[in-house]
N, C-alpha and C positions, 0 to 999 in steps of 0.2 A: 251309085250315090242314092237312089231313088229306093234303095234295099234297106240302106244303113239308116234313111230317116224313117221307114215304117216299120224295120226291130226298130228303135227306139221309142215309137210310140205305139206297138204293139206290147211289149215286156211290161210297163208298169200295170196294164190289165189282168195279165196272165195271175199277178196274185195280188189284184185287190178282190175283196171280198171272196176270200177263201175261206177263211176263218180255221177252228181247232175245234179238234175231238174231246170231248169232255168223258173222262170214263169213271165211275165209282167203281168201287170193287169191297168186299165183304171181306172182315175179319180174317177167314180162312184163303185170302189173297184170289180168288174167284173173283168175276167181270159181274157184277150187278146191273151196272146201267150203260150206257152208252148216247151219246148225243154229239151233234156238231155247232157251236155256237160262232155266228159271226157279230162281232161288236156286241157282247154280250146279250143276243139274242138266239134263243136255241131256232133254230131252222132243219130241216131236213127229218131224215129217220131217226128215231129214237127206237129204241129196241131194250127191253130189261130182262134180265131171267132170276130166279131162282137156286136159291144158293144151288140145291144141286145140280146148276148149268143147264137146266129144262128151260126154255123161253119160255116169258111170263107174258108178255107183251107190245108189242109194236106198233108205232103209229108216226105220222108223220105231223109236224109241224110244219105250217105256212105262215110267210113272215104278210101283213097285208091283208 
């Protein structure tokens, strides 16, 4: 018993604040930018390249 009440309040954490990958991509269907935003604030790596797929640059964002 003592299992089934800590899954249940272990699970609702496992995906708050996970948030989604936000990707652009160029014309020529190539990954331009990449970012993860939670609650519509971007957080984590960001990474962009260059159309021709060369990384242009990388940097992290801190929410705080």
């Amino acid at each position: 018993m003592k299992r089934l009440v800590l899954l249940f309040l272990i699970i609702p954490f496992l995906s708050f604040g996970q948030g989604e990958t936000v990707k652009e991509f160029y014309e020529s269907r190539r990954i331009k930018s990449q970012v993860k935003e939670v609650d519509g604030v971007r957080e984590g790596i960001y990474t962009e390249w260059h159309e021709n797929g060369n990384k242009k640059v990388e940097g992290v964002y801190r929410v705080g």
